[in-house]
C-alpha positions as CSV (number, residue, x, y, z in Angstrom):
1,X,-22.4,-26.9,-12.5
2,X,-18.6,-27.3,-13.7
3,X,-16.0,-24.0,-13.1
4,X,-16.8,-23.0,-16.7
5,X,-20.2,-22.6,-16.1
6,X,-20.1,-20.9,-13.2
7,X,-17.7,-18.4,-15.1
8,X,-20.0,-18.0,-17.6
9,X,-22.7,-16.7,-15.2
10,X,-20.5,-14.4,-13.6
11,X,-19.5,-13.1,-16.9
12,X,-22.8,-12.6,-18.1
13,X,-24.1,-10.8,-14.8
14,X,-21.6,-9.5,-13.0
15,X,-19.6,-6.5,-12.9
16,X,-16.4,-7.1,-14.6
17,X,-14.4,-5.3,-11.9
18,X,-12.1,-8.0,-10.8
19,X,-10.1,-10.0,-13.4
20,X,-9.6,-13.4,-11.2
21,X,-8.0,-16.7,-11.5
22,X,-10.1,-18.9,-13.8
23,X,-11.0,-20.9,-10.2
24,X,-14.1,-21.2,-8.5
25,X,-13.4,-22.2,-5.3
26,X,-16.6,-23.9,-3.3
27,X,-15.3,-25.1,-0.1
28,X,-12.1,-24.0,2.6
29,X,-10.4,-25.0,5.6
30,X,-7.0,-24.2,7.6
31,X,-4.9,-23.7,4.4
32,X,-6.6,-25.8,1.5
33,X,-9.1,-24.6,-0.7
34,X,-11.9,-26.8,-3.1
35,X,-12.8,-25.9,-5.9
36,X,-16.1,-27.1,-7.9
37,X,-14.6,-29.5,-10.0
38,X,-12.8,-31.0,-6.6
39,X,-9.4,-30.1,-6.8
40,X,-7.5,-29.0,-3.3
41,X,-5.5,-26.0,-3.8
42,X,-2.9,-24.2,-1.4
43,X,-4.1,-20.5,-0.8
44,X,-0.9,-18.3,-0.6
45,X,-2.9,-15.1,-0.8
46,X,-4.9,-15.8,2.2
47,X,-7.6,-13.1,0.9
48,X,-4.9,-10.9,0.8
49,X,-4.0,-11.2,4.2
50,X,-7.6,-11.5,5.6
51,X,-7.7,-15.2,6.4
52,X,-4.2,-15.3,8.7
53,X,-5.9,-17.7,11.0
54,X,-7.0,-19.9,8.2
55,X,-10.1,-20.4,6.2
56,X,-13.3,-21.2,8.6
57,X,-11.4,-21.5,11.6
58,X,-13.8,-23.7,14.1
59,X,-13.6,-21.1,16.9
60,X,-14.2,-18.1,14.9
61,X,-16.8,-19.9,12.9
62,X,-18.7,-21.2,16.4
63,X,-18.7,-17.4,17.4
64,X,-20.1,-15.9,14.5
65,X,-23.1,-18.4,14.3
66,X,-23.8,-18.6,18.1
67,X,-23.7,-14.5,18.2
68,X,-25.8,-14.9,15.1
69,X,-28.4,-17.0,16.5
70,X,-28.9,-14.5,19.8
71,X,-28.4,-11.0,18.0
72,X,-26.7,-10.0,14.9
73,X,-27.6,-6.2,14.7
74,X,-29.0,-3.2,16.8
75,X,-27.1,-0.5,14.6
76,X,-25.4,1.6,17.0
77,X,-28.8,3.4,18.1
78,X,-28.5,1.1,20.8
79,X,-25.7,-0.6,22.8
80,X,-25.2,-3.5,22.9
81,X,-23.1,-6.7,24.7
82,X,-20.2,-7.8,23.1
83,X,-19.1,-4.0,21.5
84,X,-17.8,-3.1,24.9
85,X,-15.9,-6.2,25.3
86,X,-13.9,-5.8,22.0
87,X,-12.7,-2.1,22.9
88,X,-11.2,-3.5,26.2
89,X,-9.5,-6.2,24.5
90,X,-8.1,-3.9,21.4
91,X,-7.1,-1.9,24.3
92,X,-4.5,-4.8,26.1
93,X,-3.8,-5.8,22.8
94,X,-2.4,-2.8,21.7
95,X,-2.5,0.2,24.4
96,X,-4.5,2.8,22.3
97,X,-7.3,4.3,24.8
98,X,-9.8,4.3,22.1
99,X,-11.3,2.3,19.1
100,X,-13.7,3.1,16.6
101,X,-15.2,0.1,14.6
102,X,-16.2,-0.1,11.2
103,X,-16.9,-3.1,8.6
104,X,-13.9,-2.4,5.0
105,X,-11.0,-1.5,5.1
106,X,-11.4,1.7,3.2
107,X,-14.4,3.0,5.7
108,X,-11.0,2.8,8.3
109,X,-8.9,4.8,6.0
110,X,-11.9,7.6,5.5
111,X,-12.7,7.5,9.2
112,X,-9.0,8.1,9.9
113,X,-8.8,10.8,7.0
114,X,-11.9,12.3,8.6
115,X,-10.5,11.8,12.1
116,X,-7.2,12.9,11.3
117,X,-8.6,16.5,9.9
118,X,-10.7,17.0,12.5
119,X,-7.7,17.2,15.2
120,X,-5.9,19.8,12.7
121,X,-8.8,22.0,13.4
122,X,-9.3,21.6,17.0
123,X,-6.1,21.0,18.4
124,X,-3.6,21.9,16.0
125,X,-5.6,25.0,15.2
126,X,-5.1,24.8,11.5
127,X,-7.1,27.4,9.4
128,X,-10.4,25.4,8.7
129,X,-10.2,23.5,5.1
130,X,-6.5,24.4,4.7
131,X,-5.6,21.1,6.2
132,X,-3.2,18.5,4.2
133,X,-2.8,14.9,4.8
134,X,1.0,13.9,3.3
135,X,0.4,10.2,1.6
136,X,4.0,8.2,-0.9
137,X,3.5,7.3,-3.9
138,X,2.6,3.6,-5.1
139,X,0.2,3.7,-2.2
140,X,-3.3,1.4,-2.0
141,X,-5.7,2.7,1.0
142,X,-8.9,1.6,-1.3
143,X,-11.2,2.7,-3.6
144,X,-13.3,5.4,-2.8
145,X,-13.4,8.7,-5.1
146,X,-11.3,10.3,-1.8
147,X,-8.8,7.7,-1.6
148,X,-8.5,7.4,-5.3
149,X,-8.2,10.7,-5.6
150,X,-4.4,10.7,-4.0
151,X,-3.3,7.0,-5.7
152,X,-0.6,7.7,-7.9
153,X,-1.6,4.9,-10.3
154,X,-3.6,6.2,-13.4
155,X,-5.8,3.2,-14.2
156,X,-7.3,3.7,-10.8
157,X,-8.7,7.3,-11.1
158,X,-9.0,8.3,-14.4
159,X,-12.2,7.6,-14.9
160,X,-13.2,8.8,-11.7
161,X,-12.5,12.7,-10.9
162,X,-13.0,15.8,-10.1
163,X,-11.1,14.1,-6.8
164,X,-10.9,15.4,-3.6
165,X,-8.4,18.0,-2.5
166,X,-6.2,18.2,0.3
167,X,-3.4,15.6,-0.3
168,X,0.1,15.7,-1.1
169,X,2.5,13.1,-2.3
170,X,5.8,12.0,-1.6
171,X,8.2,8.9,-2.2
172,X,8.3,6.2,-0.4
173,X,11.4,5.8,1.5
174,X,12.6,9.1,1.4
175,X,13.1,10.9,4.8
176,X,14.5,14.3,3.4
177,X,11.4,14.5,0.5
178,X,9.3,14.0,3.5
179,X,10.7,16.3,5.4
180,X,10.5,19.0,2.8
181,X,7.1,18.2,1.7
182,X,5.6,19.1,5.6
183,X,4.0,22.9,6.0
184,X,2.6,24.6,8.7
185,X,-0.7,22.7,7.3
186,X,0.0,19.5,7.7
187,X,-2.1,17.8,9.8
188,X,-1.1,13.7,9.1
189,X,1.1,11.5,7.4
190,X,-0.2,8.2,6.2
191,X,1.7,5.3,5.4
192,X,1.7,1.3,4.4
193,X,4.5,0.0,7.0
194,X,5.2,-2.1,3.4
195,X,3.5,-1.0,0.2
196,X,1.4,-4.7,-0.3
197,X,-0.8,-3.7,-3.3
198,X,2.8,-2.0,-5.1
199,X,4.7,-5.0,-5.3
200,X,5.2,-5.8,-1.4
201,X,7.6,-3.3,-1.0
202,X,9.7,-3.0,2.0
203,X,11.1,0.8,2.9
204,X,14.6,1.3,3.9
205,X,15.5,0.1,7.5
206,X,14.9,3.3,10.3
207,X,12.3,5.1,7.2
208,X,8.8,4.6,9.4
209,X,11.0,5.8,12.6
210,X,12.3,8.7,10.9
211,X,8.8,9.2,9.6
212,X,7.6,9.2,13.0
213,X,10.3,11.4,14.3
214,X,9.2,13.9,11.8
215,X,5.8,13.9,13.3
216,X,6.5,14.5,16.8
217,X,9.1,17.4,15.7
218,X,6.5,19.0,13.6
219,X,3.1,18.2,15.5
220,X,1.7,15.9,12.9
221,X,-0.2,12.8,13.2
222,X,1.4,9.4,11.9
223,X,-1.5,7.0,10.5
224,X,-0.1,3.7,9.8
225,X,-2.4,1.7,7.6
226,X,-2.0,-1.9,9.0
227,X,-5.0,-2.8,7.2
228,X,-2.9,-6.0,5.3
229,X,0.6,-5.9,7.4
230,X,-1.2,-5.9,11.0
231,X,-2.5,-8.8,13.2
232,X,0.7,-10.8,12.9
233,X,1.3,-11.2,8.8
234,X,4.9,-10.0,9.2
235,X,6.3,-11.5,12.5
236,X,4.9,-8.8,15.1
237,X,1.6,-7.8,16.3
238,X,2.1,-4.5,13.6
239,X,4.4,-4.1,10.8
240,X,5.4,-0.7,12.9
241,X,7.0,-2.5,15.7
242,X,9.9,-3.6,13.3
243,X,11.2,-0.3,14.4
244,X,9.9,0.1,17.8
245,X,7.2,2.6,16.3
246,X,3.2,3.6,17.9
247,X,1.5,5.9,14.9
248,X,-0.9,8.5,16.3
249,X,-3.6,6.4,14.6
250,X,-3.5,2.8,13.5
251,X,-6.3,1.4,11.0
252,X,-7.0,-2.5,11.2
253,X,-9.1,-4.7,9.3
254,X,-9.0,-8.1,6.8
255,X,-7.8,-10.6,9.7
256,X,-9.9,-8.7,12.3
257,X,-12.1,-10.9,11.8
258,X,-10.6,-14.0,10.2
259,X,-12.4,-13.4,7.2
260,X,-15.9,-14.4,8.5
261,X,-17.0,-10.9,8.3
262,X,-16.2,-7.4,7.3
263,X,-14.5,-6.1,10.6
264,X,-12.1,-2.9,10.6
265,X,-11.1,0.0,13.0
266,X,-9.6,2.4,13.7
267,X,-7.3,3.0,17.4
268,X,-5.9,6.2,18.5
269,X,-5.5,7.6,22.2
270,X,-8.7,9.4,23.8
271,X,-6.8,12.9,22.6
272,X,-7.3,12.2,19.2
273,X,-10.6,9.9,18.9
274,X,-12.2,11.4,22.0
275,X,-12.5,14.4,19.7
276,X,-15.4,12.9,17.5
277,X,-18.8,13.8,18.5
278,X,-22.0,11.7,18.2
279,X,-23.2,11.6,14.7
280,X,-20.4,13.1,13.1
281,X,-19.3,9.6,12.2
282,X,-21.1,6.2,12.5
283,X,-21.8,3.2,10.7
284,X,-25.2,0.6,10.6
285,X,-23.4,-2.6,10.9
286,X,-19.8,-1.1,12.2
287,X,-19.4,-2.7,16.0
288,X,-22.5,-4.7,15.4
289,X,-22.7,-7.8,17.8
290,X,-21.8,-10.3,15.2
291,X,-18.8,-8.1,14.6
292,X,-17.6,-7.7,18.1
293,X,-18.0,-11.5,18.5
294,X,-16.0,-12.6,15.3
295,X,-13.6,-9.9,16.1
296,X,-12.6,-11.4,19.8
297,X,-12.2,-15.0,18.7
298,X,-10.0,-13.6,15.5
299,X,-7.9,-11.5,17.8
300,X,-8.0,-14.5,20.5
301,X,-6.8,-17.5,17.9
302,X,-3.9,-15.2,16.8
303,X,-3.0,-14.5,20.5
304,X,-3.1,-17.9,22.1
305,X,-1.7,-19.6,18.6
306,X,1.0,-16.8,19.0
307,X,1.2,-16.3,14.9
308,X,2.9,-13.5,15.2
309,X,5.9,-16.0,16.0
310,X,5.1,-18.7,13.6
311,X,4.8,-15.7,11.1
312,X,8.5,-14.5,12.0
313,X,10.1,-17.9,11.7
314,X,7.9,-19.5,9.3
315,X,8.9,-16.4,6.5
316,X,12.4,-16.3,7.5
317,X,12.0,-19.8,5.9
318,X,10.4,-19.8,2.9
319,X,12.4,-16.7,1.6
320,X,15.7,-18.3,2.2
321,X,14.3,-21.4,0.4
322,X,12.7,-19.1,-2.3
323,X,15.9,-16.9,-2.9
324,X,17.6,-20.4,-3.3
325,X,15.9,-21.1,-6.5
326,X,17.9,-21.3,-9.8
327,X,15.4,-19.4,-12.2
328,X,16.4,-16.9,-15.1
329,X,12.9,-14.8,-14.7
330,X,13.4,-14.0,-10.4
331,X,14.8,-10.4,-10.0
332,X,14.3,-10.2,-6.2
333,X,12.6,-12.1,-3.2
334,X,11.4,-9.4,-0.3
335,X,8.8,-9.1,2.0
336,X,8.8,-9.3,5.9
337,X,7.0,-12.5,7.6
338,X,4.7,-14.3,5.4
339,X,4.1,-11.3,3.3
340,X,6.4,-12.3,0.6
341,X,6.7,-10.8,-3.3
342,X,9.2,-12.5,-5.7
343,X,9.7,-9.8,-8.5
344,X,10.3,-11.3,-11.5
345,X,12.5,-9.8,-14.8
346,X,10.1,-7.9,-17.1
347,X,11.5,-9.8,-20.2
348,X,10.1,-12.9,-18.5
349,X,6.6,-11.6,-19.6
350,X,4.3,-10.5,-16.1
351,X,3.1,-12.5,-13.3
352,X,0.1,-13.6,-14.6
353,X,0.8,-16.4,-16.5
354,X,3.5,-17.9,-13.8
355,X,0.2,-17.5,-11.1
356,X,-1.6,-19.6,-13.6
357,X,1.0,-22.3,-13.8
358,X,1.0,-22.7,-10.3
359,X,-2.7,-23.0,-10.0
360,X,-2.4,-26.0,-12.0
361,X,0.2,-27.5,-9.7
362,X,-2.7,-26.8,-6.9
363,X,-1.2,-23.4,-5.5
364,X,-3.2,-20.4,-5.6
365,X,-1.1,-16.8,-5.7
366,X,-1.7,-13.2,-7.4
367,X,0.1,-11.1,-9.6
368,X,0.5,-7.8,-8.3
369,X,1.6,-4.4,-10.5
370,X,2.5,-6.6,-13.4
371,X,5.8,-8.5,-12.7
372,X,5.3,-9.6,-8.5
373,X,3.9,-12.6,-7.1
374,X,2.7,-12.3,-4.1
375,X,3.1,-15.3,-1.4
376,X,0.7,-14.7,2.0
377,X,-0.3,-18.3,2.8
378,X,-2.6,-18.1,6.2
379,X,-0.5,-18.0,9.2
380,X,-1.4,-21.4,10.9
381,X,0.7,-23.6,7.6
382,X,3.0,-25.7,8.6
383,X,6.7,-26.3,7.4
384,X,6.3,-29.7,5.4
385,X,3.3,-27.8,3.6
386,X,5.9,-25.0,2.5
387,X,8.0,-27.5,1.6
388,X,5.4,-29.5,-0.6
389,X,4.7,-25.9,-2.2
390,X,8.2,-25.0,-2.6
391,X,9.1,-27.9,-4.6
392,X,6.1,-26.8,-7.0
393,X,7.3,-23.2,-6.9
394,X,10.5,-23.8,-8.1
395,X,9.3,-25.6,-10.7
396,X,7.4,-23.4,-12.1
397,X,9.9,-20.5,-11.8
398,X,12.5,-22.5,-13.5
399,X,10.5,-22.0,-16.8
């Protein structure tokens, strides 16, 4: 079967939920792509930050299908080998006493909206259902009718209400809106360390340690969803250490586990998670074997290959080369990393069609909101490949 008639197919029977590239890819490693047809592409999006270690990394790929072949799943009924061995290592990775694993990123975000209430109650002592949980605006957590139900962009919930209550929403960036906006009844503020699905937008330097300023002064919990920044994307282990920041609860998922497998949790300190009681919370395949064992080699190839640095010096690059390109349609080049969005004017007519141009000089990107491409290639790339895509970037941005 050719890409068109693999499109077909997916038109005819599937969902039409996603509006993707006209690509069908068949086969990856490190960086490069396939698609059907046989064309090598460059993947800049990295699954949206899932694949930082690089598409069916040997060692990751030789865990899950060992672990596979002994045990994939004993729900969490029973205990089992390779569970307890991730909690120690999240623990040395990133201090947090406790872990609580679950498979998307938006079961993280509910766990630590669920989490997150339950400490108002008990150890805040906030009148029971009065708690709020303060969220900025332009913010993607996910898509459940809860998380939807505080997105600030229209196409995402109308369709879906009555929504749940409970939220408030602020700007990003702005300290003293913040500041206002917290009552006696706020039990968390969550937060994108950079706003990825809004355009990669960064907030003003000292903004996420003022935010977390404001929570210690006012006995709130900072949740930092890390879900697309974490695990090395932007030059440090968490986009939060920028500013020398710990949030009260971090959620982790996408390069958890290198893309093999949905892998997500969430890590707070024994005083916050230790509150959750057994079967309050849970999850069939959350913390499964499999899991755990993708999980440790995914944490263990970004430690050893120390990405976090390559990420640092590697983005420093390719911005300054990006911001040197003559086009008439670039507004702005921002990001932190390799988590890179080069705005583009409006008049220049959306990101879409300049995402399709590069497809056909073998680089793969997104449009996000409209007028951003979005530039996450997988961590492990090396400079002469930036280079080669550079060249074919500014080519097609000098249209």
């Amino acid at each position: 079967m050719n890409t068109q008639e693999y499109i077909d197919l997916e038109r005819q029977f599937g969902a039409h939920n996603y509006k993707p590239l006209d690509v069908v890819l068949t086969e990856g490693h490190g960086v490069w792509v396939k698609d059907v047809d046989g064309k090598r592409y460059l993947d800049c999006l990295s699954a949206y930050s899932a694949v930082n270690q690089g598409h069916c990394h040997p060692r990751i790929v030789k865990a899950m299908t060992s672990q596979a072949k002994r045990l994939a799943l004993t729900s969490r009924a029973f205990r089992n080998d390779k569970l307890p061995i991730l909690y120690k290592k999240l623990h040395e990775l990133t201090g947090y006493g406790m872990s609580l694993p679950m498979n998307s990123g938006a079961e993280a975000v509910e766990t630590a909206l669920k989490v997150a209430r339950k400490w108002a109650y008990e150890s805040k002592k906030i009148a029971k259902y009065d708690a709020e949980i303060i969220v900025a605006a332009g913010n993607f957590h996910g898509r459940t009718i809860t998380i939807v139900s505080f997105s600030t962009e229209q196409f995402y919930k109308d369709a879906f209400g009555p929504f749940t209550p409970g939220f408030k929403v602020v700007t990003y960036g702005d300290l003293e809106e913040l500041r206002n906006a917290i009552t006696p009844n706020t039990a968390a503020i969550m937060l994108e360390p950079i706003q990825g699905e809004n355009g990669v937008i960064v907030p003003p330097q000292g903004y996420l340690a003022g935010v977390a300023q404001l929570c210690k002064e006012n006995n709130v919990l900072f949740i930092a969803d890390e879900i697309q920044t974490g695990l090395c994307r932007t030059g440090k282990w968490f986009a939060c250490q920028h500013e020398n920041v710990r949030p009260d609860i971090l959620v982790i998922g996408k390069a958890l586990s290198g893309g093999m497998y949905p892998v997500s949790a969430v890590l707070a300190d024994e005083a916050i998670l230790g509150l959750i009681q057994p079967g309050e919370h849970g999850s069939t395949f959350g913390g499964s074997p499999v899991a755990a064992a993708v999980a440790l080699a995914a944490l263990e190839v970004l430690e050893e290959g120390h990405l976090d640095q390559r990420a640092e010096e590697l983005g420093a690059y390719f911005m300054d080369q990006l911001r040197q390109i003559k086009s008439p349609v670039v507004k702005e080049v921002r990001g932190k990393g390799l988590l890179i969005g080069v705005e583009l004017y409006p008049e220049a007519g959306g990101a879409r069609k300049y995402c399709e141009m590069l497809q056909k000089k073998g680089i793969l990107a997104k449009e996000t909101h409209d007028n951003v491409i979005r530039f996450a290639p997988p961590l492990i790339i090396e400079k002469k490949t930036l280079d080669w895509a550079l060249k074919r970037i500014a080519k097609v941005l000098a249209k």
